[in-house]
C-alpha positions in Angstrom: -11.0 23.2 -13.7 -11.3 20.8 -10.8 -14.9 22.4 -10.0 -16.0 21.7 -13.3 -14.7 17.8 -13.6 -16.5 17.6 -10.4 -19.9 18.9 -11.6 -22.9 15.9 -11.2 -23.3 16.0 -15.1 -19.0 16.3 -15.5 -19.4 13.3 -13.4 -21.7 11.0 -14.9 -19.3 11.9 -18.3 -16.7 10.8 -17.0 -18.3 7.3 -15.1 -19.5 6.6 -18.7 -16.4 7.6 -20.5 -14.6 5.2 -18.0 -16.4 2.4 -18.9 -15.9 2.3 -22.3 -12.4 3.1 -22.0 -12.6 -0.3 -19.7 -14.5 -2.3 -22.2 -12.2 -1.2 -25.1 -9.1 -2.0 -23.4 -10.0 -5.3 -21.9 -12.7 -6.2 -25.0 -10.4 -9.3 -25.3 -10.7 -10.8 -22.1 -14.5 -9.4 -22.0 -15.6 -11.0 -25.2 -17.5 -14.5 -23.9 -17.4 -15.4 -28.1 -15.3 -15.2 -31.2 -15.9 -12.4 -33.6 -15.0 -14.4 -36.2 -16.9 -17.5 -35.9 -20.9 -18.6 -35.2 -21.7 -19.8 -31.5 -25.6 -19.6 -32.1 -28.6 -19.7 -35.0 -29.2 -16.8 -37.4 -30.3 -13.5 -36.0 -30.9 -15.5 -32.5 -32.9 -13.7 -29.7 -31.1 -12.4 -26.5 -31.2 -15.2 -24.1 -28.8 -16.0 -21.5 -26.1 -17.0 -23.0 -26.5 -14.5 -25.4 -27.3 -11.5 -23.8 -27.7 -9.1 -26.6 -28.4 -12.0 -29.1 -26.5 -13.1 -32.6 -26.1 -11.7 -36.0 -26.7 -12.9 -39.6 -23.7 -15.1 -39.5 -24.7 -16.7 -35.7 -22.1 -14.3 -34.1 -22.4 -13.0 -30.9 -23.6 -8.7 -30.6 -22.4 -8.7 -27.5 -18.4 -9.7 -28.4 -19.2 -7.7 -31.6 -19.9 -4.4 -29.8 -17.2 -5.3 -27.5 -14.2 -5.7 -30.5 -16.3 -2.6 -32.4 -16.2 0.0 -29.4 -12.1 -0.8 -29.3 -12.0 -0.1 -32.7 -14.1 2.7 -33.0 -12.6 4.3 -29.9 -9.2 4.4 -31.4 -10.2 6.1 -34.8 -12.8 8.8 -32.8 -9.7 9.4 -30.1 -7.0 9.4 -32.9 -8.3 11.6 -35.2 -9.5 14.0 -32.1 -5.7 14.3 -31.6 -4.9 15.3 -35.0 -7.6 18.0 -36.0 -7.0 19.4 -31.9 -3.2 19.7 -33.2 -3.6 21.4 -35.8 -6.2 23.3 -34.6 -3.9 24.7 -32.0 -1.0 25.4 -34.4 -3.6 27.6 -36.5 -4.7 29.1 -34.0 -2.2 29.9 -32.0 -0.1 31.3 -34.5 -2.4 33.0 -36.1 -3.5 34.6 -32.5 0.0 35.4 -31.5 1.8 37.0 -34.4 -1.6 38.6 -36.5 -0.8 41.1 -39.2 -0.9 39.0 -42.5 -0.1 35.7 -40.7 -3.6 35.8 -38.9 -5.6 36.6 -42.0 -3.7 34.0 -44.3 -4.1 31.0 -41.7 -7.9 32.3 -41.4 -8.7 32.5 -44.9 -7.5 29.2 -44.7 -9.6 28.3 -42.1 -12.3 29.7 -43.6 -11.9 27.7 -46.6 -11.9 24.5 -44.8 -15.2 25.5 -42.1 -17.4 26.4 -45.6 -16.5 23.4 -46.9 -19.4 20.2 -45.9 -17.5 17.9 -44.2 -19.3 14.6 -44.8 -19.6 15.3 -48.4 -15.4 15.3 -48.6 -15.4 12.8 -46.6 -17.2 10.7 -48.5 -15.4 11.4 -51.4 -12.1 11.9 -50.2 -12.8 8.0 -48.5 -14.0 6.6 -51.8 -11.2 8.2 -53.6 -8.2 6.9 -51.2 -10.5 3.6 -50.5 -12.0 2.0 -47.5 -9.5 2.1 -44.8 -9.2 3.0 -41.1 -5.7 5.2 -41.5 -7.5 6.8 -44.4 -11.0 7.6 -42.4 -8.4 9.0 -39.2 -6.9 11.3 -41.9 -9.7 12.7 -43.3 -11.9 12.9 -40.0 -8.6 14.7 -38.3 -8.0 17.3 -41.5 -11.2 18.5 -41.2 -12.7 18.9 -37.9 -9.9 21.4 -36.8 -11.4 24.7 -38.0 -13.3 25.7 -35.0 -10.5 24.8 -32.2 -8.4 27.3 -34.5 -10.9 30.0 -34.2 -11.3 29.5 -30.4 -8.1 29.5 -30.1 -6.5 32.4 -32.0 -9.2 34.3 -29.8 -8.1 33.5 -26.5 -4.1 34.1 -27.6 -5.2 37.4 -28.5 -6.4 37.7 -25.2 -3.4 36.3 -23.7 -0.7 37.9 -25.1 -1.9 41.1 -24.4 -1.2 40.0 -20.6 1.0 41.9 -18.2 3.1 39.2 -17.6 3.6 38.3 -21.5 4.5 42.1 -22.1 7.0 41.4 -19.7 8.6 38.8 -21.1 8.6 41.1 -24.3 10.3 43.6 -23.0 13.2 41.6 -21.2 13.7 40.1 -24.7 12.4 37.1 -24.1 11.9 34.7 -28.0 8.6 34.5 -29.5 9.0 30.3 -29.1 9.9 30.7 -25.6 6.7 33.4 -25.1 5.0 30.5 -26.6 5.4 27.7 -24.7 5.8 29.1 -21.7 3.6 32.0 -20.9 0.7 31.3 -24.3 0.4 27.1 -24.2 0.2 26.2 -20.6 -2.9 28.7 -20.4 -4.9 26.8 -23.0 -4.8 23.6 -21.6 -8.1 23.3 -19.8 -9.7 25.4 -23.4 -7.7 22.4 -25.4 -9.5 20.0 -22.7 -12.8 20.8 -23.6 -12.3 21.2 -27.1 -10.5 17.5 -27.1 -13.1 16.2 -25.1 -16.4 17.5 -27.8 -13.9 16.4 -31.0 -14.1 12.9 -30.2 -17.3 13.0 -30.5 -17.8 14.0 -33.7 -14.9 11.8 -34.7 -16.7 8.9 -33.1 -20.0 10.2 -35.1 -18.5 10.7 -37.9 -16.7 7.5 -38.4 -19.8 5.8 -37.6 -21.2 7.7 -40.8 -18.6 6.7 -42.8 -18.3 3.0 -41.8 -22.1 2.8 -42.2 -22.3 4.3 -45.4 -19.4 1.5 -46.3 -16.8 3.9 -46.7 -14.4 2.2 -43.7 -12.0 -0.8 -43.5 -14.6 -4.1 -44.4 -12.5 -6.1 -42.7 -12.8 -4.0 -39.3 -15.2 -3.9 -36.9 -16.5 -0.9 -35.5 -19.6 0.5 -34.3 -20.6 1.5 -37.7 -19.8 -1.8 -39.4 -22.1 -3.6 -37.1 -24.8 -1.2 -37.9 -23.9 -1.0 -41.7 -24.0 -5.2 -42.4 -27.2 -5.4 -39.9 -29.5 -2.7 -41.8 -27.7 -4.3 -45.3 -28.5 -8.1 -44.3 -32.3 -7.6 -43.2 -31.8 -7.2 -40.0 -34.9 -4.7 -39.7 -37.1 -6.8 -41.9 -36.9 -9.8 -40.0 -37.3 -7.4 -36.7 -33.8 -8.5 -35.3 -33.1 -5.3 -34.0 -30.8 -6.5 -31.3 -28.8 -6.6 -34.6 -28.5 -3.3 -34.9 -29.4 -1.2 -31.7 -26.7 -2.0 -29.1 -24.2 -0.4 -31.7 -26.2 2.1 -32.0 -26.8 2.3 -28.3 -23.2 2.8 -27.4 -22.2 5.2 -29.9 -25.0 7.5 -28.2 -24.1 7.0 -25.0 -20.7 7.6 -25.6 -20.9 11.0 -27.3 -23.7 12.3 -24.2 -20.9 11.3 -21.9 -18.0 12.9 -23.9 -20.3 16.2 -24.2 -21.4 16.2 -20.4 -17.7 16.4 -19.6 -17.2 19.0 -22.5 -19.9 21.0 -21.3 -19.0 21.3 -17.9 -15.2 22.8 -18.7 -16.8 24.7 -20.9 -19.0 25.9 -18.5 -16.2 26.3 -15.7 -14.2 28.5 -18.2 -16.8 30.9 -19.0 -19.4 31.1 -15.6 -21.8 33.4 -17.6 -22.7 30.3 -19.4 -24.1 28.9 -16.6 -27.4 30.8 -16.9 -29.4 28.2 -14.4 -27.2 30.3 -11.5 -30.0 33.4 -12.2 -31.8 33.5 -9.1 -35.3 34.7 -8.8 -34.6 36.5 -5.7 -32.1 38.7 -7.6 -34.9 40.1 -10.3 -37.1 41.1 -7.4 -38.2 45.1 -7.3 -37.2 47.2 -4.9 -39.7 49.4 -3.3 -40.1 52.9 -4.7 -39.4 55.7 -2.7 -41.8 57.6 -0.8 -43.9 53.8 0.1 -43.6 51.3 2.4 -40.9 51.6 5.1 -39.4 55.2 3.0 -43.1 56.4 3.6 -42.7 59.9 6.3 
């Protein structure tokens, strides 16, 4: 685990991840504008005072993006926590006891993987209305079918363990197996699967607040991006309108996955395919040339 966070690309994750964790949680100090009301002209060029340049309505991008990226943050890491939650609970279960448990929770999770997730998002969001509780809800029911699969394979593996065999025999409780000998092994796997659910969380709220299925009232990454492309923002060529938004959502979901990647990569080596070495594909002499020659 520690080798992995301290991988170059794990690294640069994590310096990028740091920063917007900074921005978001200080955005109200950091803001040099309101959100709220006009400091400059109408779709105003980046100057000085406005670095990243003013909306529609004479606001400022660069508080804009500040107040979104807190906003945004909260939904992509909060609904993270719920699908990763119940993607545990499925799968560990399911892992654990097998039998009929395992293929009722998977036929369950089955149901919910085939299912096109946008699609019942979007309706689901239009059906329950444009809210940022209802987009964490149906981001976080969703997005937990693969952590439940990954999971329920690696308690398979686990509980076929020496020491969990162990614990059987002395008696030891199936909750007790659970927690203590089952869980704390899945916590760097949970890591990485936390880490790569945010940011499809973060993606996918941006989809829903863009396509105007979020809170209205709210602003998020997608909001900014969603009343700049509805408000002419790329007729008129103000794209500083619309890019910084856009800018930051990419930058934060490269930096989620580089850190991702890299536990990934640190729980499974053979992943790592750039370790192949030339050197080890080279041919060894035949027998009866060279040096073996009599």
């Amino acid at each position: 685990m520690r080798t992995a966070v301290a991988s170059p690309p794990a690294i640069i994750g994590l310096v990028v991840i740091g920063l917007f964790l900074t921005a978001s949680v200080f955005s109200g100090f950091l803001k040099p504008y309101s959100t709220t009301a006009p400091s400059c002209g109408v779709f105003e060029p980046p100057s000085a005072r406005h670095w990243l340049g003013c909306d529609d309505g004479g606001v400022d991008v660069l508080s804009l993006v500040l107040q979104g990226g807190q906003v945004s943050m909260f939904v992509g890491f909060t609904a993270a926590m719920i699908a990763i939650l119940i993607g545990a609970i499925f799968g560990v279960v399911s892992g654990y006891f097998g039998g009929w448990v395992d293929a009722v929770l998977m036929r369950i999770t089955d149901y919910f993987m085939v299912i096109p997730q946008i699609v019942l998002m979007i309706v689901v969001a239009a059906v329950w209305g444009p809210s940022l509780s209802h987009v964490i809800m149906v981001i976080g029911f969703l997005m937990w079918t693969s952590t439940a699969r990954v999971v329920r394979a690696q308690v398979k593996s686990l509980r076929e363990r020496v020491y969990v065999r162990r614990a059987v025999s002395i008696g030891a409780g199936h909750i007790r197996i659970i927690l203590t000998h089952i869980v704390p092994q899945l916590g760097p796997l949970l890591i990485a699967n936390t880490v790569l659910a945010i940011t499809l969380a973060i993606f996918n709220e941006t989809a829903l607040a863009f396509l105007g299925l979020s809170d209205p009232t709210a602003v998020t990454w997608g909001t900014i991006m969603e009343h700049a492309f509805e408000r002419g923002a790329i007729s008129t060529g103000a794209w500083w309108a619309i890019v910084p938004a856009g800018v930051c959502v990419a930058a934060l979901i490269v930096g989620c996955y580089l850190v991702g990647n890299s536990i990934e990569d640190g729980l499974n080596p053979r992943l790592r395919a750039s370790y192949l070495s030339t050197r080890s594909w080279r041919l060894r002499p035949l027998v009866g040339r060279g040096k073996d020659a009599l």
